[in-house]
C-alpha positions in Angstrom: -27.6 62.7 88.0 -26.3 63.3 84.4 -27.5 61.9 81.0 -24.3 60.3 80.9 -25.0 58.8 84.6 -27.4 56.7 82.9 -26.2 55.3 80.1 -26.1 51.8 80.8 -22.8 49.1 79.8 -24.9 47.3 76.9 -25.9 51.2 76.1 -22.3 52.0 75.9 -21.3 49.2 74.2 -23.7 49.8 71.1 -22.2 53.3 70.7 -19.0 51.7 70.6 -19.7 49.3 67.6 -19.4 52.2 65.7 -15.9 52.4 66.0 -15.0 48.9 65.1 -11.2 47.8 65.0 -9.1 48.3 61.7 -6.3 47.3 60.3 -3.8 50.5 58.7 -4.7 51.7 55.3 -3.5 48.5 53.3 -2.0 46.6 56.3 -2.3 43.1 54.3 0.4 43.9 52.3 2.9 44.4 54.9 1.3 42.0 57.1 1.9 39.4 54.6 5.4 40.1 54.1 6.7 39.9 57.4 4.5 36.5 58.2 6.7 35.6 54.7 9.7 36.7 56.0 9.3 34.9 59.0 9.2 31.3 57.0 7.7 31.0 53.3 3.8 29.6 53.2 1.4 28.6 51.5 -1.7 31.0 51.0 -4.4 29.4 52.7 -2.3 28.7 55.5 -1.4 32.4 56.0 -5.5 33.1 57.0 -5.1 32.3 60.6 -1.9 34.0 61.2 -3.0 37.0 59.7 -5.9 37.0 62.6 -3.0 36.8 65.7 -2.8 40.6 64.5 -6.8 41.0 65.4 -7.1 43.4 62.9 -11.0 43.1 62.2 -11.8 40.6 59.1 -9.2 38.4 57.3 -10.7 35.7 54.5 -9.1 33.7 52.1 -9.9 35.7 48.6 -8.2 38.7 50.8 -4.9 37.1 51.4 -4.6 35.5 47.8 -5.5 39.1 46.3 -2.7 40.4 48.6 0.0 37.7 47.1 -1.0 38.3 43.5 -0.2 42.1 44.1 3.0 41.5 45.7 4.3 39.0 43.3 3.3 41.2 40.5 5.1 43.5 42.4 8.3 41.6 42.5 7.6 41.8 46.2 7.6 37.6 46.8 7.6 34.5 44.4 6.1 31.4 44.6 7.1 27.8 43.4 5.2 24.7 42.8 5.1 22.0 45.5 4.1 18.4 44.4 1.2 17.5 47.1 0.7 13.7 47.5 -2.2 13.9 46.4 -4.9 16.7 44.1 -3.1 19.9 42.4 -0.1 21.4 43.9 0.2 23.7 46.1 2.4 27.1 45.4 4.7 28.1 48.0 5.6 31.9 48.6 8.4 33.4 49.8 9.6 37.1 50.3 12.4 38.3 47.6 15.6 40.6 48.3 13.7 43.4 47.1 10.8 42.3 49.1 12.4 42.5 52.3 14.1 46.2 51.5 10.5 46.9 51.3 9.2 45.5 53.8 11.6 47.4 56.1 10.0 50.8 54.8 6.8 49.5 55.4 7.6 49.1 59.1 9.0 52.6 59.4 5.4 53.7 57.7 3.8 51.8 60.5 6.0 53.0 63.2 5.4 56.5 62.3 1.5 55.4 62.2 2.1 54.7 66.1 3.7 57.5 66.5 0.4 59.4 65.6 -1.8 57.2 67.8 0.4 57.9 70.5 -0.1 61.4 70.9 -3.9 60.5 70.6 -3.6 59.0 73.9 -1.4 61.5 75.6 -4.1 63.9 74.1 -7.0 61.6 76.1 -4.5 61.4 78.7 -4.1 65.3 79.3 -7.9 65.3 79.6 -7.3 64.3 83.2 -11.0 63.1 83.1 -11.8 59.7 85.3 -13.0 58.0 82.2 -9.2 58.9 81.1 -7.6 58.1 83.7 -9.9 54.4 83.7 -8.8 54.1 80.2 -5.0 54.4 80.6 -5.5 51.8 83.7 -7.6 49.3 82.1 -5.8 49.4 78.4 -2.2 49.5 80.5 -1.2 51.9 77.9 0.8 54.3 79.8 3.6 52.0 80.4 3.8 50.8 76.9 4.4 54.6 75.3 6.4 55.0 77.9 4.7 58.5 79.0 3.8 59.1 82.4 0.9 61.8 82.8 0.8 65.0 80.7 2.5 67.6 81.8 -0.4 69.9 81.3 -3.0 67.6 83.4 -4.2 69.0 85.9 -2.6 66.6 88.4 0.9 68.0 87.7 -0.1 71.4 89.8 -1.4 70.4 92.8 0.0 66.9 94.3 -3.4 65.5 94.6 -6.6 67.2 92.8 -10.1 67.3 93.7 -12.7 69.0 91.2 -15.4 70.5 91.5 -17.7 72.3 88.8 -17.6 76.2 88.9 -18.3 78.7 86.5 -14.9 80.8 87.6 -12.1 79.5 89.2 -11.5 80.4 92.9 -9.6 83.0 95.1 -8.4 81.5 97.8 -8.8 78.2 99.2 -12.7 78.9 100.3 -15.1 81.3 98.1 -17.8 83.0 99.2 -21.5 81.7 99.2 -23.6 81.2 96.5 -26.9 80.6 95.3 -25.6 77.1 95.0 -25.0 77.5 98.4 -28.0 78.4 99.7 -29.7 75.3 98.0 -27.1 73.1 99.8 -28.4 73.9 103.1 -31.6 72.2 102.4 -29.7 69.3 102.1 -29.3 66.8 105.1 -26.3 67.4 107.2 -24.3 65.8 109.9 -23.0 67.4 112.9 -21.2 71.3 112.0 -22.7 71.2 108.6 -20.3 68.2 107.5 -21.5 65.6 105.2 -20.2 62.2 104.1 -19.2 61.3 100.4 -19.2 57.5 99.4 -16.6 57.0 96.9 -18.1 54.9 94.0 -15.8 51.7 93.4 -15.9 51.4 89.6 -15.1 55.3 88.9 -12.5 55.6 91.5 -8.9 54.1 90.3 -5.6 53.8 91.6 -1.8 53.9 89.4 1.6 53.0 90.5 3.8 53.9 88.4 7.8 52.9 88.8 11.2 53.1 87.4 13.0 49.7 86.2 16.0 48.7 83.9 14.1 48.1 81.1 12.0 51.6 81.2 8.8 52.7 82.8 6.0 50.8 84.0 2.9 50.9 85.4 0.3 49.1 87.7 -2.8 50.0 88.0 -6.3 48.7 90.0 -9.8 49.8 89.7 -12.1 49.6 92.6 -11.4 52.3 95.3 -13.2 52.2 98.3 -14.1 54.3 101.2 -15.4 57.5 102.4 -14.3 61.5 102.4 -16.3 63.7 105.6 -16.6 67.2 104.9 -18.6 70.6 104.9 -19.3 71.8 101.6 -20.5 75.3 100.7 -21.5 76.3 97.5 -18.1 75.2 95.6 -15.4 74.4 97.9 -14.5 73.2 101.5 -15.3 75.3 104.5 -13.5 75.4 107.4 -15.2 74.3 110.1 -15.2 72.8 114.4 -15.4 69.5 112.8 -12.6 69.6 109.8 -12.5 67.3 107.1 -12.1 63.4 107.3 -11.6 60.5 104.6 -10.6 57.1 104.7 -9.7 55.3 101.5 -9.0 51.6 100.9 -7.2 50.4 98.1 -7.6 47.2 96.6 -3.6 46.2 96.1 -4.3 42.1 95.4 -6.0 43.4 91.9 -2.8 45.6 90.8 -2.6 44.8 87.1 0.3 45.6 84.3 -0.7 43.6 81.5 2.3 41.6 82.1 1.4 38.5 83.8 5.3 38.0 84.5 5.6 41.2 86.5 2.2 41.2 88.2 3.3 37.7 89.8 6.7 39.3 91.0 4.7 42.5 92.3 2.5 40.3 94.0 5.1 38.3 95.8 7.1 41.3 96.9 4.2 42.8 98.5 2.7 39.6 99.9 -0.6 40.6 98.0 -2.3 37.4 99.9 -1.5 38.3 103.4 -2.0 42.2 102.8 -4.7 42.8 100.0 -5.4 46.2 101.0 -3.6 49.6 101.4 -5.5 52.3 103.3 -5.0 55.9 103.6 -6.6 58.0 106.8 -6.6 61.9 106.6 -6.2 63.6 109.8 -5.5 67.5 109.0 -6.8 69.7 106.3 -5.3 73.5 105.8 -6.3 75.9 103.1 -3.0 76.2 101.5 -2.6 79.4 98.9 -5.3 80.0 95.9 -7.2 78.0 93.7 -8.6 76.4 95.9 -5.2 74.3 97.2 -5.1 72.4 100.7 -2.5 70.9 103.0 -3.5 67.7 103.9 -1.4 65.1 106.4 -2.2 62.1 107.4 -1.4 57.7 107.7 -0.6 55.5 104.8 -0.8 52.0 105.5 1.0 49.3 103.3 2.3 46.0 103.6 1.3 46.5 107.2 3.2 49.3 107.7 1.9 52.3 108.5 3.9 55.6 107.3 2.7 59.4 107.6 2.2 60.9 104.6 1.3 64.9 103.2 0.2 66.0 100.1 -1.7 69.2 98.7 -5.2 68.8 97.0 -7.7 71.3 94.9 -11.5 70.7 95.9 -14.7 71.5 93.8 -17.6 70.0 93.4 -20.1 68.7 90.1 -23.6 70.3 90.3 -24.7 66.8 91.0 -23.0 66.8 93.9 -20.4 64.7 93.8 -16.3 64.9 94.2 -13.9 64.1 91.8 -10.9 63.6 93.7 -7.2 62.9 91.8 -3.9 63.3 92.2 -0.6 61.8 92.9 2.4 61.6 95.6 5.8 59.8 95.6 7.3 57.0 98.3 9.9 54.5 98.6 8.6 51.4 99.1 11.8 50.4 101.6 9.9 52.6 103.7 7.0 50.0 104.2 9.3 47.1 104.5 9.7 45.8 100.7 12.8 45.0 98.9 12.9 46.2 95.3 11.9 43.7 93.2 13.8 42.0 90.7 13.0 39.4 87.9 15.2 38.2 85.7 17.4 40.7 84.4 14.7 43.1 85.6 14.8 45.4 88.3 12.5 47.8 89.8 14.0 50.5 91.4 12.4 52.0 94.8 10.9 55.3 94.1 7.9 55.2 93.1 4.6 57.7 92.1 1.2 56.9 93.3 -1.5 58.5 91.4 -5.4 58.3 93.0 -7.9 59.4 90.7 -11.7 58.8 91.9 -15.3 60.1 92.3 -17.2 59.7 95.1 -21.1 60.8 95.9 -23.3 62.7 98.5 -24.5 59.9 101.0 -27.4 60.9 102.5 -28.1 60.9 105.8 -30.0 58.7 107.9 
């Protein structure tokens, strides 16, 4: 097992204090302005709307510093208010020539997200799990409105599974190694085929789908099962017994980060009475190089069960274990749903489901 096997949560959470969230370079300003343009205020009373941006640290001397600058700045003015009782108060609101600013500001800040965009797709294009974990838990794909790089990985084969090697393969099964050798030690079932446990929390399903209002995604962490199968040195071999898998997904935890369309997706696909997709491989074929096989077998969803084909790439890490992603396209009238509408939204029926997950040697009894 890796170093990075070990590091614990709380471990990974100290790392990550480092990085704590910021505002943009002088966000205050515009900040303040558009909570002003929104209905003048008072200064104190701007504190706690500032922090519904969650933009780290917002105090009082802050926010008054902020409206000195921009009323010296022409930016907003501010009038006495007769309290009923102790001094008055000063009221702010934004000027003509406030607002014309405030409009570049937002194009600054636009352009800003811009920039942190293609930091994701970056990350994204990685095509590692913790990537592919990130985009799922943060529900950021949908909100760019980017599906998966085009230079992942994923986009080659329809499904991928990795492996570690120093140079990339021939043909769909390489020759044996010194690594190779080592794995015969190992205990093996029947034919030299062993049995991989995928590992819930690093194993991650997306759906992602077409709608009148643009792209969106759903996404669930937590996939299940296991993947039969005889490895030899880096790849698959081709053997009497060829490889098996059975996956479960978990389709009652599908999240968007839209509570509005989770609750429509869960109704359409009667999450209660069917909480869980499975997939069953039946035929595996080396299918051209690199490493590329054929594989066919049953989809079922929404308690219908569908056949279903795809190709995949295999390797495998030096600890052992398979990192297995990829993706495939369906209609979901296929399994019985009607495409799901919600107000003025509608999802339309094509749809892409990508599988990204690791799973580890289980050893044998």
């Amino acid at each position: 097992m890796s170093i990075d096997d070990n590091i614990s949560s709380a471990t990974a959470a100290n790392f990550s204090s480092r990085f704590e969230l910021a505002p943009p370079r002088r966000f205050m300003l515009p900040a303040v302005l558009l909570l002003l343009s929104e209905r003048p205020g008072y200064g104190y009373g701007l504190v706690p709307r500032l922090k519904e941006f969650r933009f780290g640290h917002v105090d009082r001397p802050a926010v008054y510093r902020a409206l000195a600058q921009l009323e010296r700045d022409g930016l907003v003015e501010a009038s006495s208010q007769s309290p009923t009782a102790g001094q008055a108060r000063r009221v702010y609101r934004v000027t003509p020539l406030g607002n014309r600013v405030l409009r570049a500001w937002m194009g600054v800040i636009k352009e800003e997200h811009d920039y942190l965009g293609q930091v994701l797709r970056r990350y994204q294009a990685t095509a590692t799990t913790d990537a592919v974990l990130a985009e799922v838990e943060g529900g950021w794909a949908a909100a760019l409105g980017f599906g998966w790089s085009p230079v992942s990985p994923t986009s080659a084969a329809g499904v991928l599974v990795t492996m570690d090697n120093d140079a990339p393969a021939a043909n769909g099964l390489q020759s044996y190694s010194e690594e190779g050798e080592e794995s015969q030690n190992r205990p093996q079932g029947p034919a030299g085929v062993e049995r991989y446990r995928l590992i819930p929390d690093r194993s991650v399903v997306l759906i992602e789908v077409r709608s009148t209002v643009g792209p969106l995604a759903f996404g669930a962490i937590g996939v299940d099962g296991w993947v039969e199968a005889a490895v030899h040195g880096t790849t698959l071999q081709q053997t009497d017994s060829p490889p098996a898998a059975h996956l479960e997904i978990n389709v009652s935890g599908l999240r968007s980060g839209n509570r509005v369309y989770d609750a429509e997706l869960a109704r359409r696909i009667d999450s209660r009475r069917f909480p869980r997709a499975t997939a069953d491989l039946r035929e595996c074929l080396a299918s051209g190089p690199g490493n590329l096989f054929r594989l066919k077998g049953e989809l079922t969803f929404h308690g219908v069960t569908r056949q279903a084909q795809g190709t995949v790439s295999v390797e495998v890490t030096p600890g052992r274990r398979l990192v297995i992603s990829g993706d495939q396209a369906f209609d979901i009238r296929d399994f019985a749903i009607p495409s799901p509408t919600v107000l003025m939204l509608r999802i339309y029926p094509d749809i892409r489901v990508k599988l990204h997950a690791e799973a580890e040697l289980e050893a044998v009894q």
